[in-house]
Structure formats: structure tokens, C-alpha cells
N, C-alpha and C positions, 0 to 999 in steps of 0.2 A: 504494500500500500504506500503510494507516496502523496505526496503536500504540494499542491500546490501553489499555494504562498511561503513565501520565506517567510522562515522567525525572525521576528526583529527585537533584537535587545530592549529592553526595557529600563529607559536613562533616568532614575530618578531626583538627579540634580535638575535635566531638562522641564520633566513635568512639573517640580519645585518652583522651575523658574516662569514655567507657563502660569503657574495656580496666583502666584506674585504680582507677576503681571495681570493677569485676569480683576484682579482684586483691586488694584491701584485702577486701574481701567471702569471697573462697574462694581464699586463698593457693597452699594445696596443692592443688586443682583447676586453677587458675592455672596450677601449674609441671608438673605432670601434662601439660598441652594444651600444654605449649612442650615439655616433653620429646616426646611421642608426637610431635609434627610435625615432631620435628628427623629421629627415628628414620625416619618415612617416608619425609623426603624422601630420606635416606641411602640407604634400601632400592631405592625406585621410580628415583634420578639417579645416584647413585655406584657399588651394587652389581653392577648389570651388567656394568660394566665393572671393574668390580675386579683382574676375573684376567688382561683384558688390560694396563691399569698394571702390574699384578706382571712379566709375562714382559718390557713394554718394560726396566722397571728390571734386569733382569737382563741381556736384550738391549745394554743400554749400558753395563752393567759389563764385559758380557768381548769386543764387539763395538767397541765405543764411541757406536754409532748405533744407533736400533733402527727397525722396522721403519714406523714412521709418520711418523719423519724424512724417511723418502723421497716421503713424499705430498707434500711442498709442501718439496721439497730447495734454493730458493733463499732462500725465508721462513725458514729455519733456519739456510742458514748464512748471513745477513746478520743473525741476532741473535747466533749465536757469534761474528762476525767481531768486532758492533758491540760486545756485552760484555767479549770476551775482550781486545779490543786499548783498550777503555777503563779495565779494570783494569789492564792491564800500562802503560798510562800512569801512573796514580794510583800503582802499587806497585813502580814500575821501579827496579832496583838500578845500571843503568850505559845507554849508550848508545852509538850507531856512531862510531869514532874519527871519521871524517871529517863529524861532526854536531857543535852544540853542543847544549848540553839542553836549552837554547830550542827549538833548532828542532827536534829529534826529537818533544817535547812537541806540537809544534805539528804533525806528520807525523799523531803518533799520533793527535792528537783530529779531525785532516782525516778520516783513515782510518774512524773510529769513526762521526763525523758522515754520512759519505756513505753509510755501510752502512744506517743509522739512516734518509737520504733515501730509498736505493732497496728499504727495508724499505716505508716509507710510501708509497711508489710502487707498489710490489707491490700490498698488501693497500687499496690505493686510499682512500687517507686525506685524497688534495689532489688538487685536478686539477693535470695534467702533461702535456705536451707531448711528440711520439715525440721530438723534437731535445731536448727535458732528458733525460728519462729516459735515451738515449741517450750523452750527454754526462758524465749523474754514473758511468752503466756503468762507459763510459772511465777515466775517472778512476780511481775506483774498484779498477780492475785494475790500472792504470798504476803505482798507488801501492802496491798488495798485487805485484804484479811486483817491482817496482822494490827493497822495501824488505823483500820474502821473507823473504832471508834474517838479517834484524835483527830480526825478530819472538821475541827472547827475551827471558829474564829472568834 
């Protein structure tokens, strides 16, 4: 099968310089063509979905979860796990008597970190082995078991 038009490189200093010109040329026609294509793209990529964002936001106001949490319920909560206990590091007011602040500090960001690894493992960001993946699990649980019930603030 062949082509019968040539490929023509695609100069994007050239088009820069056209889009420049274009603009100094017909300002308000310029911001006309960036408003309408903003408006579009709103219409044809975000509108559809509009009224399902609406109900999840409400879904998670008086549920706590809403209903597309649950599609991918381990990818979710290994980013609540990994935000929630990385802020409560950074904003913590006290710690477990039998800890010092070093080392809670150092629990919490383990904790944060692993949620963080087995996020990345999920959604397949690095290769990994069944005995890692397996391995940060463990841990993972070990350490949100273990440390339950000191997950406060």
C-alpha cells in the first residue's frame, strides 16, 4: 500500500509563529476561537457526566463512599490510606505512649510509603514480582493491624 501524499514534518516553532501572528492580526477573533473550544470541549468531555459527579458528591457527603469507589475499592483505599496517614504525620498533635516521635514518625511514613508501593503495584506503574507484591501486602496490614488503633489525631 503506498501514500500518496508526502509526510510533511510538523514545524512547531512555524505554527507558534503563525498562532502569534494570527492573534496580533485579529485579537478578538483570536479569543472568540479559544473561548468557543474551551466551551466545546466542556460540552462534548465534562457535560455528560456532570450529573453523575453531582450524585457521587452527595453520595460521599452522607455515605462517605460513593458508588464508583467501589469499582477499583483497593486503588482507593490505598490512596486514602497513603494521604490520610501522611497528613496525620505532617499535622500530628501527640503520639502512642509506648513510641517516641521519632519513631511513630517513622511508622507513619513506612505506613504511607507502602500504601503508595502497593498503589503502584496495582495500577502497574513498575514491574513486580508475586513474592514483592506479596511481601509489601504483608507489611502493609501488619503495620495498619498493629498500629489500628493509634491512627488518631
Amino acid at each position: 500500500m503506498t501514500l500518496d501524499k508526502k509526510w510533511i514534518p510538523f514545524d512547531i516553532k512555524e505554527y507558534n509563529k503563525k498562532e502569534y501572528e494570527r492573534k496580533l492580526k485579529h485579537p478578538i477573533l483570536y479569543h472568540l476561537d479559544i473561548g468557543f473550544w474551551a466551551v466545546y470541549r466542556f460540552c462534548r468531555f465534562k457535560l455528560p457526566y456532570l450529573h453523575k459527579n453531582i450524585i457521587y458528591f452527595f453520595q460521599r457527603g452522607f455515605r462517605g463512599w460513593a458508588d464508583c469507589d467501589t469499582w477499583s475499592l483497593d486503588t482507593y483505599l490505598d490512596k486514602v490510606i497513603r494521604d490520610s496517614v501522611e497528613y496525620l504525620r505532617v499535622n500530628k498533635h501527640g503520639y502512642p505512649m509506648d513510641l517516641t516521635e521519632e519513631k511513630w514518625d517513622d511508622i507513619l511514613h513506612r505506613i504511607s510509603f507502602l500504601a503508595d508501593r502497593h498503589l503502584g503495584m496495582i495500577e502497574m506503574d513498575f514491574k513486580y514480582t508475586k513474592e514483592e507484591y506479596n511481601e509489601t501486602t504483608k507489611e502493609l496490614f501488619e503495620l495498619l493491624g498493629k498500629y489500628w488503633g493509634n491512627l488518631w489525631d
